[in-house]
Each structure stands twice: as C-alpha cells, then as structure tokens.
C-alpha positions as CSV (number, residue, x, y, z in Angstrom):
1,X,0.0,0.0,0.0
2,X,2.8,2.8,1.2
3,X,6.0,2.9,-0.9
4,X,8.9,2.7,1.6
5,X,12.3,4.3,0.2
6,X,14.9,1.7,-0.3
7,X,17.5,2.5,2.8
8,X,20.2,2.8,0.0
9,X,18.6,5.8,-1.7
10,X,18.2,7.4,2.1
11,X,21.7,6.9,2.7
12,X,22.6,8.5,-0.9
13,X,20.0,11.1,-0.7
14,X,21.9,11.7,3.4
15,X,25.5,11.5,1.9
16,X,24.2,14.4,-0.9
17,X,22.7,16.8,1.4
18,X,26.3,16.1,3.6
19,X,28.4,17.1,0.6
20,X,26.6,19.9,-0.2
21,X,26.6,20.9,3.1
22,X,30.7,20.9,2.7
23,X,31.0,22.7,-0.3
24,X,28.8,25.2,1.1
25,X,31.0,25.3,4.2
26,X,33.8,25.5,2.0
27,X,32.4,28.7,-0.3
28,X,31.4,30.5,2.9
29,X,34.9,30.1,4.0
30,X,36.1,31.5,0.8
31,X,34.0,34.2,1.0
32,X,34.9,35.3,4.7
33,X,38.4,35.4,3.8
34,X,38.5,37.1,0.7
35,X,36.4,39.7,2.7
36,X,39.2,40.9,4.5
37,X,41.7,41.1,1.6
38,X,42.3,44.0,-0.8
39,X,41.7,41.5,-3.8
40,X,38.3,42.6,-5.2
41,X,38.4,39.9,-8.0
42,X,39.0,37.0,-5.6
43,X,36.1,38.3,-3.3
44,X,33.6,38.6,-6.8
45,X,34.5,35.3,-7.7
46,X,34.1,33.5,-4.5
47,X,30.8,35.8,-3.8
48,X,29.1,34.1,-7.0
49,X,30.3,30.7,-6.7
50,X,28.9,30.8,-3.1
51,X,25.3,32.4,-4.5
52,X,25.6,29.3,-7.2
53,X,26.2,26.6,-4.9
54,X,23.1,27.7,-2.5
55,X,20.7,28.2,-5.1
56,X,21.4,24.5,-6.6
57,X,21.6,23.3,-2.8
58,X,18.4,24.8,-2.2
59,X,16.6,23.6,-5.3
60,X,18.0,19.9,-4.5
61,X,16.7,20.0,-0.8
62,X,13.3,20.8,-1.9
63,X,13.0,19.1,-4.9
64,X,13.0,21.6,-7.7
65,X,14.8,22.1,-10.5
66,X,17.3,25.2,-11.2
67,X,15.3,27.3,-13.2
68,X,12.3,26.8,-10.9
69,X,14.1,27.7,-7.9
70,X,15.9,30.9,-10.0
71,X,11.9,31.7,-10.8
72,X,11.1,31.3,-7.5
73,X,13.9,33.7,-6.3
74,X,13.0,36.2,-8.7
75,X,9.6,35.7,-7.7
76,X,10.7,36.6,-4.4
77,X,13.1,39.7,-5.2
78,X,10.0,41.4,-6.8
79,X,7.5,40.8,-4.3
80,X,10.2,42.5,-2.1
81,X,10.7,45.1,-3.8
82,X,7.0,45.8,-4.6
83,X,5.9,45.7,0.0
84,X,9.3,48.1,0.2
85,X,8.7,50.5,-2.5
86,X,4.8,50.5,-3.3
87,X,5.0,53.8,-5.1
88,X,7.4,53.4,-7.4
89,X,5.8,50.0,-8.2
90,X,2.6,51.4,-9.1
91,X,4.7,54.0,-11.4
92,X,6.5,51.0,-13.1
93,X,3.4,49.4,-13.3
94,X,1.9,52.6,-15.2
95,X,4.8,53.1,-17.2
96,X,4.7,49.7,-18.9
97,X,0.6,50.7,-19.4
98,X,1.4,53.7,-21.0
99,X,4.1,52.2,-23.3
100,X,2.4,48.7,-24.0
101,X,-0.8,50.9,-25.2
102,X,1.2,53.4,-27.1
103,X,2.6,49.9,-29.1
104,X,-0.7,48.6,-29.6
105,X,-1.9,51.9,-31.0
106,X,0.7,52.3,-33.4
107,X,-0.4,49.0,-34.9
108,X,-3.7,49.9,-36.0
C-alpha cells in the first residue's frame, strides 16, 4: 500500500545533502576570507560561486529544479521590492501601461 524508500537511496540522498553541506561550508569560508583582503576579483569570484552553490543546494533539498528555484527567487526579489517601494511599483506598473498601449496603438 505505502511505498517505503529503499534504505540505499536514504543513505545516498543523506551522503548528498552532507556534501553539499561541505561545499557550502567550504564557499562560505572563501567568502569570509576574501572579505578581509584588498583582492576585489578573488572576493567577486568567491561571492558568486557561493550564491551558485546555494541556489542549486536549495533547489536539490526541496525538490525543484534550477530554473524553478531561480523563478522562484526572482519571484521573491520582486515581491520584495513591490511591500518596500509601493510607489514606485505602481509608477513601473503605469509606465509599462502607457508604453504597451502606445505599441498597440501604433499597430492599428
């Protein structure tokens, strides 16, 4: 009736969150000591391979893909934005009304 999971896909599915667990470890410790130094370049670098490694360890832990979780996190930065800055939304948000009709009245 209930599918159990095979104990060998636990233990792989344990040993994965465990190595990504390191790496992230690893890329935080990059990060923290490239914050210190004078190298800019080094601190960039290690900065984006640390936001990299998170976002694929976050879509692996909950079972997305990349893209999804990317959407997801875009979804996010927007909705952010939008409870911050309400104002300026709704001026976006008139801007693109303005310019979307001005397109579709050109057409006719």
């Amino acid at each position: 009736m209930f599918n159990r999971p095979n104990r060998n896909d636990v233990n792989d599915g344990v040993q994965d969150i465990q190595n990504d667990v390191s790496q992230l470890a690893d890329s935080l410790e990059a990060v923290l000591k490239s914050w210190g130094s004078d190298a800019k370049d080094e601190a960039d670098a290690a900065r984006r391979k640390a936001q990299s490694l998170l976002r694929e360890t976050r879509a692996r832990m909950h079972g997305r893909t990349v893209a999804h979780q990317a959407a997801r996190d875009a979804a996010d930065c927007a909705y952010t934005f939008v409870r911050d800055r309400p104002w300026q939304s709704v001026g976006a948000a008139a801007a693109v009304g303005i310019f979307i009709g001005a397109l579709l009245s050109l057409r006719r």
